[in-house]
C-alpha positions in Angstrom: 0.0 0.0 0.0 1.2 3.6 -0.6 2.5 5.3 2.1 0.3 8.8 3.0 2.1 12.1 2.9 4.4 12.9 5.8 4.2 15.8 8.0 6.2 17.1 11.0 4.6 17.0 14.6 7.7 18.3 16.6 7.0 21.7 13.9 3.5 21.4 14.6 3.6 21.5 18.3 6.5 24.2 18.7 3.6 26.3 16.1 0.9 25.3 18.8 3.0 26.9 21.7 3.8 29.7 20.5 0.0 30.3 19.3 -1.2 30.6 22.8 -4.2 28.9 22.5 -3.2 25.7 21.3 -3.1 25.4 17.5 -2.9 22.0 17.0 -20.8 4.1 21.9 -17.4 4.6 23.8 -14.3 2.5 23.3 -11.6 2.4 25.5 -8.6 2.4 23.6 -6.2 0.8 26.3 -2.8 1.9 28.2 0.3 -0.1 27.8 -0.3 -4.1 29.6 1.1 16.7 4.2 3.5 19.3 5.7 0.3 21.8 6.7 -1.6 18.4 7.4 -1.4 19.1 11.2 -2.8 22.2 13.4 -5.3 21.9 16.1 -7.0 24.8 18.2 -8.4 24.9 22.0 -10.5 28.4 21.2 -11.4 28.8 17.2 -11.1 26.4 13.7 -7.7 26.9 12.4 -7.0 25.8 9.2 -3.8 24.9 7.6 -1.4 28.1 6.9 -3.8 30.4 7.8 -5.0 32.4 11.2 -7.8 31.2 13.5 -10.9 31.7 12.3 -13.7 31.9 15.2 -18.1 31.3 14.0 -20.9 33.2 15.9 -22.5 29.8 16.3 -22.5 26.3 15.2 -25.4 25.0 12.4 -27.8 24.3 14.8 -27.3 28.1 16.0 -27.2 29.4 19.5 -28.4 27.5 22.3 -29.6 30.4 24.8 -29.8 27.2 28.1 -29.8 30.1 30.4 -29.4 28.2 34.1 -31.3 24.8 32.3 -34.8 25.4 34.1 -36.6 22.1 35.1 -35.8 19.7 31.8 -33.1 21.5 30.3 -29.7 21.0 31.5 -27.4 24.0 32.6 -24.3 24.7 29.9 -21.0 26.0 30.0 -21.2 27.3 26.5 -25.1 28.5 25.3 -23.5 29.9 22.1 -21.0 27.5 20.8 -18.8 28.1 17.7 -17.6 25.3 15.1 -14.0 24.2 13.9 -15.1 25.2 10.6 -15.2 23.0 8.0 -11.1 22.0 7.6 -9.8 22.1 4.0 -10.1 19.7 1.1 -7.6 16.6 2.0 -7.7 17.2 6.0 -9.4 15.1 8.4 -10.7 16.7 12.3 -9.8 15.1 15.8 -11.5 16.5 18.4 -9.2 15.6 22.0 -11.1 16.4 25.4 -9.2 15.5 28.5 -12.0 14.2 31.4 -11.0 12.2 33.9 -7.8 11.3 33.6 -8.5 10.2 29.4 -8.5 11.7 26.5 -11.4 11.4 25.1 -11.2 11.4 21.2 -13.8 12.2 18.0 -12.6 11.3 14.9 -14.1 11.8 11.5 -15.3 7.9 10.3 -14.5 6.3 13.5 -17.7 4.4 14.5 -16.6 4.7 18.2 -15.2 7.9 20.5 -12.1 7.0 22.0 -10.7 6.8 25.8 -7.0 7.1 25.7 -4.1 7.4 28.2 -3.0 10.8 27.5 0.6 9.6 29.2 0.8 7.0 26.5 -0.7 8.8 23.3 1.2 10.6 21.0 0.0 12.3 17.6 2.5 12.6 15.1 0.6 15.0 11.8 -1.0 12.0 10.6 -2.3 9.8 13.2 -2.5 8.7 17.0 0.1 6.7 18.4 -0.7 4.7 21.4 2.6 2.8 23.0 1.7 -0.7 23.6 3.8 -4.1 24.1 6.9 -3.1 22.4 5.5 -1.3 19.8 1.9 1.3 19.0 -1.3 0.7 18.5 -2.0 3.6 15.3 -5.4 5.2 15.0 -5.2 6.0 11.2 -7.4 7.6 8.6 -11.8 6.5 9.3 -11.4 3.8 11.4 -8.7 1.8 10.7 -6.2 0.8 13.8 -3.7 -1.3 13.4 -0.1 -2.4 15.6 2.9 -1.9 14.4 6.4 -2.8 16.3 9.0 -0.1 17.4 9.4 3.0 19.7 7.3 5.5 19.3 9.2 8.8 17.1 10.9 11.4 18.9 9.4 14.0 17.3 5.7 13.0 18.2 3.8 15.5 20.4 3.1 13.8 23.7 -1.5 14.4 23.8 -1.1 14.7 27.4 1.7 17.6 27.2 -0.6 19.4 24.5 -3.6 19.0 26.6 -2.2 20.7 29.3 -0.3 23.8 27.1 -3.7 24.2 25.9 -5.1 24.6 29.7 -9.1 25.2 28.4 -12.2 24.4 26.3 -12.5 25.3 23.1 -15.7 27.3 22.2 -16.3 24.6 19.7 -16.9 22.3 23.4 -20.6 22.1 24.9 -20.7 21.1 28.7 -24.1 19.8 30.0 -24.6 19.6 33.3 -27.3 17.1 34.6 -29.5 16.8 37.0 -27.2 13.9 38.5 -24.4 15.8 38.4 -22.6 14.0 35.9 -21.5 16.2 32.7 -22.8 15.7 29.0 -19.9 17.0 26.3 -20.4 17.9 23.2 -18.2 18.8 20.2 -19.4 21.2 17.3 -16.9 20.0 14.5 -17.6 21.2 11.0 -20.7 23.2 11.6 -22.4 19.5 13.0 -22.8 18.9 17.0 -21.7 15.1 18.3 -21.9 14.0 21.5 -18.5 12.7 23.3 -20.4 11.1 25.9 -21.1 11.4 29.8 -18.5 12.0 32.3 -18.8 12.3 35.9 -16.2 15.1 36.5 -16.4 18.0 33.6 -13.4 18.3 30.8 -10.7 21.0 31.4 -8.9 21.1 27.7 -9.4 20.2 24.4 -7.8 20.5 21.4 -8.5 20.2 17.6 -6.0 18.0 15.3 -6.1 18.4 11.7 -4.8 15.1 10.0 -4.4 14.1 6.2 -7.5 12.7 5.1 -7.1 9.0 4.7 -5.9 8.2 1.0 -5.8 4.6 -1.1 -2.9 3.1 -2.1 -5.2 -0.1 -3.4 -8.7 -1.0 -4.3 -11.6 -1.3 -2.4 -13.4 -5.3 -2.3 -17.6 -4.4 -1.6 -19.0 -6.3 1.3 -20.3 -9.6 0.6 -23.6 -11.2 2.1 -25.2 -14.5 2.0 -26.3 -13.5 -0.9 -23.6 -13.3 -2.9 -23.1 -17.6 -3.1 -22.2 -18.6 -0.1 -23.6 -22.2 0.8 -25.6 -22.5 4.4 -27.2 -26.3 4.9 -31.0 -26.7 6.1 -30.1 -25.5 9.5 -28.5 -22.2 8.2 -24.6 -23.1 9.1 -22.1 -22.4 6.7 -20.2 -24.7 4.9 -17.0 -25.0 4.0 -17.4 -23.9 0.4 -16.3 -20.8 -2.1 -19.2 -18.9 -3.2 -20.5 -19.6 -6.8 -19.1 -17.7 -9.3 -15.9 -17.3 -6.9 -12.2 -18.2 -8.2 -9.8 -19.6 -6.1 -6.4 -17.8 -5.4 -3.4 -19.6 -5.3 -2.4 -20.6 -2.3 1.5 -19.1 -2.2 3.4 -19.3 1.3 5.7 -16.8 2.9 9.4 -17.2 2.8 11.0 -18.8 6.3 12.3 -15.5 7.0 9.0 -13.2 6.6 7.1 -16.2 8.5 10.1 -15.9 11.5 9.8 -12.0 11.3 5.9 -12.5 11.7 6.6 -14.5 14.7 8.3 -12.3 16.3 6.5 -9.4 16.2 3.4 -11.1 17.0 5.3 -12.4 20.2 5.5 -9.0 21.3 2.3 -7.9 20.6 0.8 -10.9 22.1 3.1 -10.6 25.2 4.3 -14.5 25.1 5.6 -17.0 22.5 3.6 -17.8 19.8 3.3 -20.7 17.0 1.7 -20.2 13.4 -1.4 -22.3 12.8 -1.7 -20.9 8.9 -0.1 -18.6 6.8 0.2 -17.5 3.3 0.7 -14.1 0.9 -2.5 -12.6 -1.1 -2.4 -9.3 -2.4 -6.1 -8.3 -0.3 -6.3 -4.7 -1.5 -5.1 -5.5 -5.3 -2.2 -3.1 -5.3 0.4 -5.2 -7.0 2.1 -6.5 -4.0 0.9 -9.4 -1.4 0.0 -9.1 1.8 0.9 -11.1 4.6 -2.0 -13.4 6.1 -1.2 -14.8 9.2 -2.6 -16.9 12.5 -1.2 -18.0 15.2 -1.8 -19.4 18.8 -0.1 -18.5 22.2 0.2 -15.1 23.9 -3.0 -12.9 24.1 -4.7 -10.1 22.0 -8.5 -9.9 20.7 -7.8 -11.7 17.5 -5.5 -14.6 16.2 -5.4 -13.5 12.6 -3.9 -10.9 10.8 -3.3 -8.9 7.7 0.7 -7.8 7.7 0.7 -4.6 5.2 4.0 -3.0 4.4 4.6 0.9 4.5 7.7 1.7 4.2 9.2 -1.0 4.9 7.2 -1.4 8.1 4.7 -3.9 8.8 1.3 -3.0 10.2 -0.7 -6.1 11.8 -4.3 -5.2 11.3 -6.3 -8.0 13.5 -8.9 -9.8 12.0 -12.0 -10.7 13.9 -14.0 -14.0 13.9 -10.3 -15.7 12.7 -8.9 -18.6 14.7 -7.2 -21.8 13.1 -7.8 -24.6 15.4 -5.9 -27.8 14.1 -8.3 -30.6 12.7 -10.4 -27.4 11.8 -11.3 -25.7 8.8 -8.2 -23.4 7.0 -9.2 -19.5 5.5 -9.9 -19.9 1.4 -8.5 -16.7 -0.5 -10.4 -16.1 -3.8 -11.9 -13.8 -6.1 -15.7 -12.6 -6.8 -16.6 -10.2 -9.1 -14.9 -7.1 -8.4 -12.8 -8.0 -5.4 -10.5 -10.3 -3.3 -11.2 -11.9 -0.3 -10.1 -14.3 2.8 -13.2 -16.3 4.2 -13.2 -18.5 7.1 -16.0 -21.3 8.3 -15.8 -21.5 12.6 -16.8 -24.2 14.5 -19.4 -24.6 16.8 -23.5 -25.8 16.9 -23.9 -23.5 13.9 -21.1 -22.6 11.6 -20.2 -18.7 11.5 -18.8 -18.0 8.2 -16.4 -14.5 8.2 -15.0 -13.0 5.2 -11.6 -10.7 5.5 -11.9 -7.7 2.8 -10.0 -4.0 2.0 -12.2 -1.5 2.3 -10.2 1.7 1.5 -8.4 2.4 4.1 -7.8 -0.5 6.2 -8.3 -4.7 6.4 -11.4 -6.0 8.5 -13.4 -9.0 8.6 -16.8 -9.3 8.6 -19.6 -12.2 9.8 -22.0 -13.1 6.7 -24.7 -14.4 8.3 
């Protein structure tokens, strides 16, 4: 896959400081067990090479809460503004530190975020999280994947650039209940989101600008039952390429990619591992393979993954609903219509059949039930 444009997070936080205000269903992330790509601001939209630009209100308008009355909570911020809408190619973060986290909104991601600001580190393009000898990368939409290695030395530590930012942005709504408990709000690109509940209210945000995600491959649709797949009477999957579907040939990895898989995935997994199935297939159709991999031993959410090269450094992108058990049925790579894909039938009373596909921007598997 092609790597995205670089850009320089030590220049973007030493660009922040000076500023003053800094320019720069929950899912708890963990804690460790283009050059003008990257600005972010705690007061007003900034965008890239230009001065902050502050809105009277966001596109919902003013919200005059006064003290809340009966049914309407009480809010820090009646008359928000909004980050403005960033320019073509960029992609906004919203950051919120509450309760020790930082709480983070990302355009495409399906999920906020709960991070360990200690731990998180943005570098222009993407959140770094450290994690078992190597990062845990929140990229473009919502792809995540791990990758080994020490986090850069030029990435801007979140928690440092939460605290140089020291307040709320005006783009930030705080609700408070009738329980006491505090209901944020983030007006990004002239649209209000919700960041959740918190029981003790945020004291600094910031807004990240990163490059907007871009393909270096091609895109497989998601597939449904309808698309071939054979269930028996009792609806479990069988072991079976769709109709229509082509094979791909099955080509392994050399000993040392396999032995450089290993190890990697023995420090992501925290223990020693052994590889149940493995084998190359070029999953996003960009001219080179990508390393499919499973193995057993350690522990992380999935046993399978996708290896993509950038750079010349591997990404594991995890792979749910994957897990080769010996006697048990092996992933089938093929090709339908207008994509490739990695299915696998699991075990169990009824058969759960998941296909592995590219979407765009990142590898993922998917149940077809």
């Amino acid at each position: 896959m092609r790597a995205p444009a670089l850009a320089c997070a030590a220049s973007f936080l030493t660009l922040a400081l000076a500023a003053g205000p800094l320019a720069c269903g929950e899912k708890d992330a963990g804690t460790p067990a283009s050059s003008a790509a990257a600005s972010a601001s705690a007061g007003a939209a900034t965008e890239a090479g230009g001065p902050p630009k502050a809105s009277g209100q966001d596109s919902a308008g003013p919200r005059d809460l006064g003290e809340g009355g009966a049914r309407r909570p009480k809010s820090n911020n009646p008359a928000p503004t909004s980050t403005g809408v960033p320019a073509a190619g960029l992609a906004p973060i919203a950051v919120v530190a509450a309760e020790g986290k930082a709480v983070v909104m990302a355009e495409g991601r399906r999920a906020t975020l709960r991070m360990d600001p200690a731990q998180t580190f943005w570098n222009g393009k993407e959140l770094l999280l450290r994690f078992h000898d190597g990062q845990r990368v929140y990229g473009p939409g919502d792809a995540t994947w791990w990758q080994p290695g020490e986090v850069p030395a030029s990435a801007a530590n979140i928690g440092a650039v939460l605290q140089a930012s020291g307040q709320l942005g005006t783009w930030l709504e705080v609700e408070t209940l009738q329980s006491g408990q505090h209901r944020v709000w983030a007006n990004i690109s002239g649209q209000r989101h919700r960041l959740g509940i918190v029981k003790q209210a945020p004291t600094a945000s910031v807004f990240l600008l990163a490059p907007a995600g871009t393909s270096g491959g091609t895109a497989s649709p998601r597939l449904g039952k309808a698309s071939g797949f054979q269930f028996d009477g009792a609806g479990a999957a069988q072991d079976a390429l769709p109709t229509e579907a082509e094979a791909v040939a099955e080509v392994a990895p050399d000993k040392a990619q396999a032995l450089a898989w290993k190890t990697d995935l023995a420090l992501l997994r925290g223990g020693a591992v052994e590889t149940t199935w493995s084998r190359m297939v070029d999953l996003d159709r960009d001219g080179q393979a990508e390393g499919l991999v499973c193995v057993s031993g350690g522990k992380d959410d999935q046993d399978c993954y996708v290896v993509d090269t950038v750079d010349g450094a591997p990404r594991y992108f995890g792979l749910t609903g994957f897990q080769v058990k010996a006697g048990g049925a092996q992933p089938r790579a093929f090709t339908y219509k207008d994509g490739t894909y990695l299915m696998l039938v699991a075990g169990g009373e009824k058969s759960a059949l998941w296909v592995a596909r590219y979407d765009g921007t990142r590898f993922l598997s998917e149940g077809v039930r």
